[in-house]
VOBA-1610 file (N, C-alpha, C; in pm, whole numbers, padded with zeros to 5 digits, always signed):
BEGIN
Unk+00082-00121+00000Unk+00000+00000+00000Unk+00086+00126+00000Unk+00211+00154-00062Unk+00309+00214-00012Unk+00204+00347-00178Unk+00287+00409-00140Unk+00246+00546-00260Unk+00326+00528-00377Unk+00330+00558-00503Unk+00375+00632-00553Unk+00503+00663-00484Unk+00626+00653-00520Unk+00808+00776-00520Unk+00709+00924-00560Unk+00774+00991-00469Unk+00730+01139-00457Unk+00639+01153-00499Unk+00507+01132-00424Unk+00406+01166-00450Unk+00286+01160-00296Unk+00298+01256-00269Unk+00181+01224-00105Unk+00034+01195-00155Unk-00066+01098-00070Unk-00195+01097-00058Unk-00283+01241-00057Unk-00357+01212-00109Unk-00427+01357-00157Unk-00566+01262-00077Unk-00628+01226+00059Unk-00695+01143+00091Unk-00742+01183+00242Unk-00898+01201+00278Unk-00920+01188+00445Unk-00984+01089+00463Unk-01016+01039+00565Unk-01115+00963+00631Unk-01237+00994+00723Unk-01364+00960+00669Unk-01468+00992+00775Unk-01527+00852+00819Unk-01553+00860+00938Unk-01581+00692+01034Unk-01696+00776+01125Unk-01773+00659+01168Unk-01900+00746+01272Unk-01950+00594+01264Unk-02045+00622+01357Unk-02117+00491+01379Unk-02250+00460+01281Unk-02352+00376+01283Unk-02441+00347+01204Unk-02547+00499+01255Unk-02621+00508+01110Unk-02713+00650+01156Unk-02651+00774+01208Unk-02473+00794+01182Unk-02476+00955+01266Unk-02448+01031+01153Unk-02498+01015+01020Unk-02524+01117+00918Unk-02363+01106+00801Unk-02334+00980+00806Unk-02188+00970+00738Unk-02212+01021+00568Unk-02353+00946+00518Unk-02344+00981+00429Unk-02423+01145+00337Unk-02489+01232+00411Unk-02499+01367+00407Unk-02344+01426+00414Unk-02313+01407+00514Unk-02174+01479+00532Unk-02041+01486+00465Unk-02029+01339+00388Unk-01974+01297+00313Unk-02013+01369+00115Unk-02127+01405+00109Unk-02204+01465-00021Unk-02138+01558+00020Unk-02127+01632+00095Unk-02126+01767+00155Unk-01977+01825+00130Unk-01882+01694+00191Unk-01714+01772+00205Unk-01732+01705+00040Unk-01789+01599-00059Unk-01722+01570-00197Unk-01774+01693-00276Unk-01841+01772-00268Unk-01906+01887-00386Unk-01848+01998-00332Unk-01759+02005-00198Unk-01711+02119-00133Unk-01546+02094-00253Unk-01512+02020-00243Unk-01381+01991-00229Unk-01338+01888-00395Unk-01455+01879-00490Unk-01428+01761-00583Unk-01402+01639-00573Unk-01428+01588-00429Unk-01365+01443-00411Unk-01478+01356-00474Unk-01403+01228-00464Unk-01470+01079-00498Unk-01471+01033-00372Unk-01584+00928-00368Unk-01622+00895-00232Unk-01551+00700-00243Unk-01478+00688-00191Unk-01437+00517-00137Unk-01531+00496-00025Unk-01629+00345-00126Unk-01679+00330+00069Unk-01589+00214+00141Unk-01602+00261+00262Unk-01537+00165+00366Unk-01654+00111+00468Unk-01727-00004+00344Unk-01841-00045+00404Unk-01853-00178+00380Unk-01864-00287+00496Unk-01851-00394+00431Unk-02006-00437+00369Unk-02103-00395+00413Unk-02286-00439+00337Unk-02263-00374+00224Unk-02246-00229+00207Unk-02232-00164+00082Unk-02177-00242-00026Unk-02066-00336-00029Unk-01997-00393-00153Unk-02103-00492-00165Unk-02206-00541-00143Unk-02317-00601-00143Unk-02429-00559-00270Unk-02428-00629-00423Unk-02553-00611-00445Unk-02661-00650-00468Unk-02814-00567-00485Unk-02919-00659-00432Unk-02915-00649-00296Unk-02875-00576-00234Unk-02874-00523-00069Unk-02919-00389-00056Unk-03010-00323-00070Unk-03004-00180-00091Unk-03090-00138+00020Unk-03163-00151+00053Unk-03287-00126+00177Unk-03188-00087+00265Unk-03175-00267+00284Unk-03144-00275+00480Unk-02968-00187+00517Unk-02919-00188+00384Unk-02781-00163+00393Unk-02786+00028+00375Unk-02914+00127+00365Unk-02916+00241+00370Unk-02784+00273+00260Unk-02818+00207+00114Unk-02687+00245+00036Unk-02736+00372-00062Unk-02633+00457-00053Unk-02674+00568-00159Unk-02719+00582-00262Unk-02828+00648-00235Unk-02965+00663-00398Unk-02854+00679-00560Unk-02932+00621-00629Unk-02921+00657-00722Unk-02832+00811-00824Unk-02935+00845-00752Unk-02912+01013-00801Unk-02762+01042-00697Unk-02761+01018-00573Unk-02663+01041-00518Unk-02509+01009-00558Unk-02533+00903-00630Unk-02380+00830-00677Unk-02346+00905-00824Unk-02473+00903-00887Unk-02461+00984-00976Unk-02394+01140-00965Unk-02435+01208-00858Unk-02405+01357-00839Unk-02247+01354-00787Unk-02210+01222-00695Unk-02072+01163-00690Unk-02028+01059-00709Unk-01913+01039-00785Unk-01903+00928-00821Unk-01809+00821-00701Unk-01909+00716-00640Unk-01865+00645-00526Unk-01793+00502-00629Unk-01727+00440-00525Unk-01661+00331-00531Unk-01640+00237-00428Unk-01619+00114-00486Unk-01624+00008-00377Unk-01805-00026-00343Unk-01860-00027-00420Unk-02061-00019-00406Unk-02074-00163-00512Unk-02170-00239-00481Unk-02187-00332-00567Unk-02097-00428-00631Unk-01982-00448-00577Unk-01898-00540-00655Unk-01888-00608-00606Unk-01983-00712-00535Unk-01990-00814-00486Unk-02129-00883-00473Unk-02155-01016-00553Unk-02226-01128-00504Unk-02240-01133-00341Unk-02415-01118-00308Unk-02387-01154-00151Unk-02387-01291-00163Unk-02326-01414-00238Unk-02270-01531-00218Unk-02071-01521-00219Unk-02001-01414-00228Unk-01910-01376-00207Unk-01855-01331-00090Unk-01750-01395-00013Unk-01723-01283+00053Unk-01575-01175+00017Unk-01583-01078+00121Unk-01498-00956+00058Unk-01446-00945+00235Unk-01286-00954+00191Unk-01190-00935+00334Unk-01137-00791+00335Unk-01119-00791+00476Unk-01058-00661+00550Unk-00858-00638+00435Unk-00883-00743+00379Unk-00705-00716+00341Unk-00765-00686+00159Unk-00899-00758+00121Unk-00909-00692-00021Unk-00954-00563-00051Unk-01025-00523+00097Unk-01051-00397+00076Unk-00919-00311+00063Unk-00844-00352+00177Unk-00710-00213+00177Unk-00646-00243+00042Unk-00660-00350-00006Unk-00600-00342-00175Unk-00628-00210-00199Unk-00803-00318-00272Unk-00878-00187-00350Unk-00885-00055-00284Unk-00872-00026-00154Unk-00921+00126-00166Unk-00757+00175-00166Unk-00648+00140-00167Unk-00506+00185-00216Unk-00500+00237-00342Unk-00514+00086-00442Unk-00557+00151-00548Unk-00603+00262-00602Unk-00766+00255-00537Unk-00884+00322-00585Unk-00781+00478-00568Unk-00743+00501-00471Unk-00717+00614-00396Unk-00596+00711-00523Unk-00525+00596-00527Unk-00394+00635-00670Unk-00454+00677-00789Unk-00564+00590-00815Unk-00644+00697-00922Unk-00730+00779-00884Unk-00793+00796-00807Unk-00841+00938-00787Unk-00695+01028-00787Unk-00651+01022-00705Unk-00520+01166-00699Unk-00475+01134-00847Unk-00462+01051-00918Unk-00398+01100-01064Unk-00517+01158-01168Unk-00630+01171-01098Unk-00752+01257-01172Unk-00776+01393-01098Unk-00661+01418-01030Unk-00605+01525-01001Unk-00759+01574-00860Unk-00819+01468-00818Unk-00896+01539-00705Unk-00877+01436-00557Unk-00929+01483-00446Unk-00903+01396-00318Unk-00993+01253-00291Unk-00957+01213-00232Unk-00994+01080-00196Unk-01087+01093-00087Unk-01194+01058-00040Unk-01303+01059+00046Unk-01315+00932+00133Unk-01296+00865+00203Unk-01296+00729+00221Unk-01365+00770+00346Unk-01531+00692+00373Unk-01598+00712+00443Unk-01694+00530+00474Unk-01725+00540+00628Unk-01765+00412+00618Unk-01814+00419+00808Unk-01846+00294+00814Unk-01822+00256+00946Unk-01787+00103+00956Unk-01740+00042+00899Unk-01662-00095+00895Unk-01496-00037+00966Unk-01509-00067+01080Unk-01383-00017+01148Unk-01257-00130+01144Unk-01268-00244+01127Unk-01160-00334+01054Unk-01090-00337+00932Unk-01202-00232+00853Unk-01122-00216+00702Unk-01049-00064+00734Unk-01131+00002+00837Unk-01017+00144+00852Unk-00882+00080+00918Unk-00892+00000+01000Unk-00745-00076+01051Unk-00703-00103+00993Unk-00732-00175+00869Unk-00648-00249+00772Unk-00556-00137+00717Unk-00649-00056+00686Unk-00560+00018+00574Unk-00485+00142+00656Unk-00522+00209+00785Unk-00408+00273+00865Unk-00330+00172+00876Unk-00345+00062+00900Unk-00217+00019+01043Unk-00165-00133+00943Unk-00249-00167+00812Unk-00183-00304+00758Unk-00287-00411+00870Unk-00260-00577+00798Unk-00292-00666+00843Unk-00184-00759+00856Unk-00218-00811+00996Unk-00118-00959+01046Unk-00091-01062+00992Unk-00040-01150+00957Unk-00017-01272+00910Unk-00045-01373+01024Unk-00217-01368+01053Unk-00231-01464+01135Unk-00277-01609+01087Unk-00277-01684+01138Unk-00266-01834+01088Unk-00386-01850+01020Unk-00395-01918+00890Unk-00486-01951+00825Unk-00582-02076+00830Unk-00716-02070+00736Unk-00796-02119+00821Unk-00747-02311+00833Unk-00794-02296+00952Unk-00806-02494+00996Unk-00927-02545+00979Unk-00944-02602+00892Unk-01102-02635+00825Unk-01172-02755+00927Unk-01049-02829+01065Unk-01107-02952+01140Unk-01135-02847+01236Unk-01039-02723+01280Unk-01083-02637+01388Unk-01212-02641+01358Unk-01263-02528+01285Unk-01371-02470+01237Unk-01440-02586+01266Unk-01447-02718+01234Unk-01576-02812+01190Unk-01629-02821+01348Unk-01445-02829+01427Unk-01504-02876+01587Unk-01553-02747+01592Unk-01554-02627+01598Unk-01628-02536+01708Unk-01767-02526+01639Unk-01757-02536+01473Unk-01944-02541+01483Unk-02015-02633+01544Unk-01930-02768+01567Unk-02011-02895+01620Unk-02071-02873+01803Unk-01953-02792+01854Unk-02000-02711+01985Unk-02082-02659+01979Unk-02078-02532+01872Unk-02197-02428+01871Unk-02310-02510+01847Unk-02303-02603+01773Unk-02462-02697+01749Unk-02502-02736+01872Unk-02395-02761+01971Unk-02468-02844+02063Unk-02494-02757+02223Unk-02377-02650+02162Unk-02441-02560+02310Unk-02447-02448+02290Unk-02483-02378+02175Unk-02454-02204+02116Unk-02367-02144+02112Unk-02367-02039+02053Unk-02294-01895+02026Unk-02281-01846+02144Unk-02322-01832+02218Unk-02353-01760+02388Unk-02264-01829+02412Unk-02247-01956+02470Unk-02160-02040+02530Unk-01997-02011+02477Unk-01998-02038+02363Unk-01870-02004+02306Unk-01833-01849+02290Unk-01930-01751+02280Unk-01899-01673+02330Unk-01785-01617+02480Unk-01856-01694+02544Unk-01801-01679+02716Unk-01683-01764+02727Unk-01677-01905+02614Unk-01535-01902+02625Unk-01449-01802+02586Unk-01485-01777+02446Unk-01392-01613+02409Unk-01333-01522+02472Unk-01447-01529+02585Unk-01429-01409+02679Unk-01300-01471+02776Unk-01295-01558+02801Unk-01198-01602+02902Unk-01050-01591+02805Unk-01043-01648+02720Unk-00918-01668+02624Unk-00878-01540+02593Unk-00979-01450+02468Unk-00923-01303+02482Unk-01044-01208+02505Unk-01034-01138+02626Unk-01131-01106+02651Unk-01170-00951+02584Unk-01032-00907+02541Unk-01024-00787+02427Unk-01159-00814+02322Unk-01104-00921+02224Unk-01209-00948+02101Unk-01317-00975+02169Unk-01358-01018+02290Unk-01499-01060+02302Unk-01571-00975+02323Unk-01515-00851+02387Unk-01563-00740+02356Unk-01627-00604+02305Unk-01555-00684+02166Unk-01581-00608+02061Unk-01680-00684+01946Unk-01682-00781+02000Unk-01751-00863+01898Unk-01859-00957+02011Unk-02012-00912+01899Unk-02151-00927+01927Unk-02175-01115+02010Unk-02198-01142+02099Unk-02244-01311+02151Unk-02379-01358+02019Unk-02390-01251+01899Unk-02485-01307+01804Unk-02360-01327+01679Unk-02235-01294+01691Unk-02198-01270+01584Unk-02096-01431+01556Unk-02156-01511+01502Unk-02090-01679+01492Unk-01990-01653+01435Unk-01947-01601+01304Unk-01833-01584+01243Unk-01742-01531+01274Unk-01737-01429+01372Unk-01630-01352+01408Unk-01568-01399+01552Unk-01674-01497+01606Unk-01654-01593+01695Unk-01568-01676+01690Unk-01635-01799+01583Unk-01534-01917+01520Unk-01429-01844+01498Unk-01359-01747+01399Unk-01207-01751+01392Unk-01157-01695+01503Unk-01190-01588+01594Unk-01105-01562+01685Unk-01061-01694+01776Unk-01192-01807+01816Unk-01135-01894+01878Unk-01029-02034+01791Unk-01062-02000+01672Unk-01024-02075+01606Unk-00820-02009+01542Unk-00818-01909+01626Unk-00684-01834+01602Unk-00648-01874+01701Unk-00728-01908+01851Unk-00650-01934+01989Unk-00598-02072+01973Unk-00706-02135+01901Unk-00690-02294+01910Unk-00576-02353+01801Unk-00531-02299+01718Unk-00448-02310+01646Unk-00338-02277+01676Unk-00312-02128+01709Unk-00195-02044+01736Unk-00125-02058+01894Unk-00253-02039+01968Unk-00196-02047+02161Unk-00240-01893+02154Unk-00249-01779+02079Unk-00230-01698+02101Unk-00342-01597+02102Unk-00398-01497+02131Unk-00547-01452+02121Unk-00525-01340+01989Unk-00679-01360+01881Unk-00696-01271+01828Unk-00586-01116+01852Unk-00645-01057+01963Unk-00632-00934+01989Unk-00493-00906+02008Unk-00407-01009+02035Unk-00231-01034+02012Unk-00215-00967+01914Unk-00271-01071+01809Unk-00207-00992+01677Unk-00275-00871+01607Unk-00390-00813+01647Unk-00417-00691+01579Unk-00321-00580+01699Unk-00277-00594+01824Unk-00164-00519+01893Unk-00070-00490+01831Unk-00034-00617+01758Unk+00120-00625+01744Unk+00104-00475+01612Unk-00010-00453+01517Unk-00054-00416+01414Unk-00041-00251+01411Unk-00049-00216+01548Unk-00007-00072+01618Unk+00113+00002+01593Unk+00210-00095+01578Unk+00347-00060+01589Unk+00377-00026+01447Unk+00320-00091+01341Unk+00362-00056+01168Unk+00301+00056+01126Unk+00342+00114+01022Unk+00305+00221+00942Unk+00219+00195+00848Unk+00139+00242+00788Unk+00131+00264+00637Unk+00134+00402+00514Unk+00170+00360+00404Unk+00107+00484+00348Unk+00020+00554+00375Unk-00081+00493+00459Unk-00212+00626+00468Unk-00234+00625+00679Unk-00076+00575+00704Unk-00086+00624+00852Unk-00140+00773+00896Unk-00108+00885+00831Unk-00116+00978+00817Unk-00239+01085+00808Unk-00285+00961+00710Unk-00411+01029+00648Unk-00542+01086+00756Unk-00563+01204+00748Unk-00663+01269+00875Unk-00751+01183+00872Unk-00839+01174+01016Unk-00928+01057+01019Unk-01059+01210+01114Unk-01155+01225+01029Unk-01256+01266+01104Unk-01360+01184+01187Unk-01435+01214+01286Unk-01545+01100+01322Unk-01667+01179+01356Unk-01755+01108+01319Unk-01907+01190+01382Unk-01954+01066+01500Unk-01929+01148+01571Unk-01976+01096+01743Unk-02064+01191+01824Unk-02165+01106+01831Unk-02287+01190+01954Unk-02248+01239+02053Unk-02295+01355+02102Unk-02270+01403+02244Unk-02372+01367+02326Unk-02479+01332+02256Unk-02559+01252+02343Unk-02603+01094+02263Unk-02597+00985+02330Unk-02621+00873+02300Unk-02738+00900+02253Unk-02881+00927+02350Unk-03015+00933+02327Unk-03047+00989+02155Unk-02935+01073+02137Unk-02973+01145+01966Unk-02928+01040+01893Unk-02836+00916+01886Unk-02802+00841+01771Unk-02922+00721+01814Unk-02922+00713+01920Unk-03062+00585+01885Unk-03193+00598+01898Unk-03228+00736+01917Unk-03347+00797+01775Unk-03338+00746+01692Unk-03250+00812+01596Unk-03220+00784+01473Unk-03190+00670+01403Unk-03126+00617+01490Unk-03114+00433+01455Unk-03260+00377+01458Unk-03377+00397+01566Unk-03523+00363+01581Unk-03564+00418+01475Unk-03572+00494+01377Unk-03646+00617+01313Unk-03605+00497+01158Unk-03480+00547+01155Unk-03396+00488+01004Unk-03462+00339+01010Unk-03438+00256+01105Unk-03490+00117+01100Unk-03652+00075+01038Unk-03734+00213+01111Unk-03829+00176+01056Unk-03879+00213+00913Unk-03836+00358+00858Unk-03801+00342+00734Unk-03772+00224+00667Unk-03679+00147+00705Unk-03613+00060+00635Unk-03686-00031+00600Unk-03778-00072+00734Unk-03944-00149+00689Unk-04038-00069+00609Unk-04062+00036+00633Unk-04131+00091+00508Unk-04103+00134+00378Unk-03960+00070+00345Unk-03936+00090+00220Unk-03913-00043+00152Unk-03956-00160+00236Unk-03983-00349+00207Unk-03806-00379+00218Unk-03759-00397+00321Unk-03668-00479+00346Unk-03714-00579+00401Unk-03776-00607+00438Unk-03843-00751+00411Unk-03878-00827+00277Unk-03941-00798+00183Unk-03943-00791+00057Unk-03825-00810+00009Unk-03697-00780+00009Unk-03574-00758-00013Unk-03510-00867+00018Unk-03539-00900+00140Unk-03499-01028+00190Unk-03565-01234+00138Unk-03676-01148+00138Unk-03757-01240+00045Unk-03711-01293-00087Unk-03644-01207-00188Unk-03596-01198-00300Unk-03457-01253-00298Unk-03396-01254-00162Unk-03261-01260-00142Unk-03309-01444-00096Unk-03369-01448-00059Unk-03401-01621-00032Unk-03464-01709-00142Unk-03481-01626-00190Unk-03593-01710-00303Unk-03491-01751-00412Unk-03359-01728-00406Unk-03245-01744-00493Unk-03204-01883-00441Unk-03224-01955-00322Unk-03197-02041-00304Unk-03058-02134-00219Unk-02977-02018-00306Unk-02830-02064-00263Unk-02784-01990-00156Unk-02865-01844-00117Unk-02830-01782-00014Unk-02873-01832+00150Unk-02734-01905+00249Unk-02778-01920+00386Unk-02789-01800+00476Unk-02824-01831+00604Unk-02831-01715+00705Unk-02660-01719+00748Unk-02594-01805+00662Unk-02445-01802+00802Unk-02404-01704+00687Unk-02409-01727+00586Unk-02326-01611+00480Unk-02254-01504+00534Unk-02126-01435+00561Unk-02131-01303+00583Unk-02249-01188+00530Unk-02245-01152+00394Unk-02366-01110+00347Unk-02518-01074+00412Unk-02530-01247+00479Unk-02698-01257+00532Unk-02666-01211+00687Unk-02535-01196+00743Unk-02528-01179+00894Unk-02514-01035+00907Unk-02555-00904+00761Unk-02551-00763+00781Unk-02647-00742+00891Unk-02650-00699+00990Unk-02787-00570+01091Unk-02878-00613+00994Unk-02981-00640+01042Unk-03093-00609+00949Unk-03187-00719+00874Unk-03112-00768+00768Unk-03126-00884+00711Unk-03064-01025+00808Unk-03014-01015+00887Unk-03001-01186+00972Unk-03187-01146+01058Unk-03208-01016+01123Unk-03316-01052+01183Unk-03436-00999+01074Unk-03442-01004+00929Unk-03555-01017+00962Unk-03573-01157+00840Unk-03405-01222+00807Unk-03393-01328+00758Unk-03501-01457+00923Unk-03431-01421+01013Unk-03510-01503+01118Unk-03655-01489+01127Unk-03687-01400+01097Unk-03825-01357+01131Unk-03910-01440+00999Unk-03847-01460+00897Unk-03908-01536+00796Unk-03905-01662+00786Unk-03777-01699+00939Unk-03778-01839+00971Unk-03843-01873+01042Unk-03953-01800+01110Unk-04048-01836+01220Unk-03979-01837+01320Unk-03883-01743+01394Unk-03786-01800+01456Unk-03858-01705+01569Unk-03889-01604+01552Unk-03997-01533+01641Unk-04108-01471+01515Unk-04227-01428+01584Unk-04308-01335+01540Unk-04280-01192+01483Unk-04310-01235+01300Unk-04228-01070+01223Unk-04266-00956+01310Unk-04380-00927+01427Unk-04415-00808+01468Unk-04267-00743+01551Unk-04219-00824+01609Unk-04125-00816+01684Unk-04041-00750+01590Unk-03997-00735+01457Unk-03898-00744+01422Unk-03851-00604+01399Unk-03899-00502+01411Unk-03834-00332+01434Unk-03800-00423+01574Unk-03811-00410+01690Unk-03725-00390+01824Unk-03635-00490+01760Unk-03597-00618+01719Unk-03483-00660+01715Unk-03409-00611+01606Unk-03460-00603+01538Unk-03400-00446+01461Unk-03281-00361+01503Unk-03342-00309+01584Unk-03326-00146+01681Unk-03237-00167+01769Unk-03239-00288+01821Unk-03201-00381+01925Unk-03079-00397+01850Unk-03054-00484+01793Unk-02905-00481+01685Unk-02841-00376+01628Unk-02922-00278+01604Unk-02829-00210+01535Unk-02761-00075+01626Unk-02825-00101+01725Unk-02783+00014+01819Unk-02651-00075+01926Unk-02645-00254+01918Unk-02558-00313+01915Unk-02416-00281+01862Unk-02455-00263+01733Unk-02354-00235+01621Unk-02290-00101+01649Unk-02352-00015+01613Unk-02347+00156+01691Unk-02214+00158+01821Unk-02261+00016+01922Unk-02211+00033+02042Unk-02045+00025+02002Unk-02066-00117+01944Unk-01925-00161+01916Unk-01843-00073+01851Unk-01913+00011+01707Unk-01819+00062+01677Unk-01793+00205+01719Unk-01856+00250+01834Unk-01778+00339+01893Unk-01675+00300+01986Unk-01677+00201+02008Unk-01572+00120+02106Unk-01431+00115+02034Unk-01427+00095+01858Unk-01328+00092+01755Unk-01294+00176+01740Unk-01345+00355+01745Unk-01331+00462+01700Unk-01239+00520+01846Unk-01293+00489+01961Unk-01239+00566+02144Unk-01052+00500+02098Unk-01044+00363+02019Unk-00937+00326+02009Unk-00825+00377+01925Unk-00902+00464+01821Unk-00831+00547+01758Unk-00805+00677+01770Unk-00713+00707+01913Unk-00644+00824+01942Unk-00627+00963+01844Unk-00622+00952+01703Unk-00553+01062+01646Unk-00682+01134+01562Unk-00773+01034+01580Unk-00899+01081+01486Unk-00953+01224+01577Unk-01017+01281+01490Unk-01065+01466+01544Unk-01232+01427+01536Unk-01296+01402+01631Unk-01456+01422+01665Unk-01524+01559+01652Unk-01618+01526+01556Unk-01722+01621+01566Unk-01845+01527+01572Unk-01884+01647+01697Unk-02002+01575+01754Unk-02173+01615+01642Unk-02202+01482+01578Unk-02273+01475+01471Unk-02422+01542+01522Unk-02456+01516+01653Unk-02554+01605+01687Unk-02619+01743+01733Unk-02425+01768+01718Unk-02482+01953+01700Unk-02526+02033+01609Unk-02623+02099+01607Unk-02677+02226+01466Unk-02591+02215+01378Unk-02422+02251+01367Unk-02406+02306+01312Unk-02283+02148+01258Unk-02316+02094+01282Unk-02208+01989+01250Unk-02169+01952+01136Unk-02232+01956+01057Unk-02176+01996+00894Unk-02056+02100+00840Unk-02132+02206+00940Unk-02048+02360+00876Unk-01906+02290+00942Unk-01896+02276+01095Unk-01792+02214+01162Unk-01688+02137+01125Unk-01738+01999+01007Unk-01683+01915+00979Unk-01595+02000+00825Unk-01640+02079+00762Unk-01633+02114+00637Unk-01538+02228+00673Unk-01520+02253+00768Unk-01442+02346+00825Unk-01292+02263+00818Unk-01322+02205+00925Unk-01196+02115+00970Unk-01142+02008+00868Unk-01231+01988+00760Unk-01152+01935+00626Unk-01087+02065+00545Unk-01168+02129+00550Unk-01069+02218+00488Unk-00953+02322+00472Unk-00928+02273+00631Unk-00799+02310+00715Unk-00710+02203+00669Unk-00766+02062+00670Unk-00676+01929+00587Unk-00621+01946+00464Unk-00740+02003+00398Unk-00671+02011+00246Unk-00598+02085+00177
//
């Protein structure tokens, strides 16, 4: 990911949690400033996901031209190390089209990747994996969860007792390696990258109560614009499971369950709301970890003018 010989990143970063206005703000500094927008989203590279994943209208991509949107089968998955490829890349051609780089998201593992690089942690053990799903079959995600918690209690932290996949490999890194997940994204602190540098803005609430409004508000939108329906269409293909990365986005795992009879669809805004203000939690937990980033608090009046300010002190 190194640059270009004499040539600096022409590139910022905006990170915020789910619902604190990433993508207004983001329209806002690209028509201020000519940028292209990189998303740093892992649902977004998803297409045929458009509801539940709140991905930018039409007209919007049109008025800027985004990247990293749709290039992916949700029977695909897309890693924290292909993203920092592509958005390296992506980034080299924007600055040789002579405008800045926008890289906005809330997938806070692909902003790690590409500040700080990825580990060479042990690859997958396909008998590991078989034993810990055969556990999870027989005593849950919860359970193995709380082992997590004992082994590294860093990652368990950060990662949801609903979230199976991010489960299995962390324990499946202990059980292989001796060593915990959160070892090696530490060790990950100490390296550089080309875009170590690169300003990192964040939109963070000054009051909690204002982002999960908005998370309640957006969710239900999201039902009134048939993400359910959406999901329907996404099953009726056949080949798509609930373990998929893809099907485990906010959103679509519950109201993929809800079509499994797994509870009553009425329920399904609070578990909704319930998850995604989950999500929200965690990744402000990713963002408190990143020391150098400059907060503006997304629920003040003027937080736009604020942010557009302080980019353009960057640029």
């Amino acid at each position: 990911m190194a640059s270009p010989p004499g040539r600096e990143l022409k590139a910022i970063a905006l990170a915020g949690p789910t619902a604190s206005g990433k993508t207004a703000a983001a329209l806002a500094i690209a028509h201020a400033h000519g940028a292209e927008i990189i998303s740093v989203d892992s649902a977004l590279v998803y297409r045929g996901m458009d509801v539940g994943t709140a991905k930018p209208s039409p007209a919007e991509r049109a008025a800027v031209p985004h990247h990293l949107i749709d290039i992916r089968d949700p029977l695909q998955a897309y890693s924290a190390a292909e993203f920092a490829r592509d958005a390296a890349r992506l980034v080299g051609e924007v600055n040789a089209r002579g405008k800045p780089a926008l890289l906005v998201g809330g997938t806070m593992l692909y902003f790690k990747a590409l500040f700080e690089g990825l580990d060479a942690m042990p690859a997958a053990d396909h008998a590991v994996r078989d034993t810990i799903e055969a556990e999870a079959a027989a005593k849950g995600w919860l359970c193995l969860h709380a082992e997590l918690a004992r082994v590294d209690p860093a990652t368990a932290a950060r990662v949801s007792p609903n979230d199976a996949q991010r489960i299995q490999r962390a324990l499946e890194v202990f059980r292989v390696s001796g060593q915990a997940l959160s070892s090696f994204h530490a060790a990950s602190a100490h390296r550089t990258t080309a875009f170590g540098a690169m300003p990192l803005f964040s939109l963070e609430p000054g009051d909690r109560a204002w982002l999960h409004a908005r998370i309640a508000q957006r969710f239900r939108d999201m039902l009134d614009a048939g993400l359910v329906d959406e999901v329907r269409a996404l099953r009726a293909r056949r080949d798509l499971t609930a373990e998929l990365p893809s099907m485990r986005c906010v959103g679509y795992r519950q109201a993929w369950e809800a079509l499994d009879g797994l509870w009553p669809m009425d329920q399904l805004p609070d578990k909704g709301i319930f998850a995604t203000r989950q999500l929200a939690k965690r990744q402000l937990t990713w963002l408190r970890g990143m020391p150098g980033r400059r907060v503006i608090a997304c629920d003040a009046p003027d937080a736009i003018e604020q942010l557009l300010a302080a980019v353009a002190e960057s640029l």
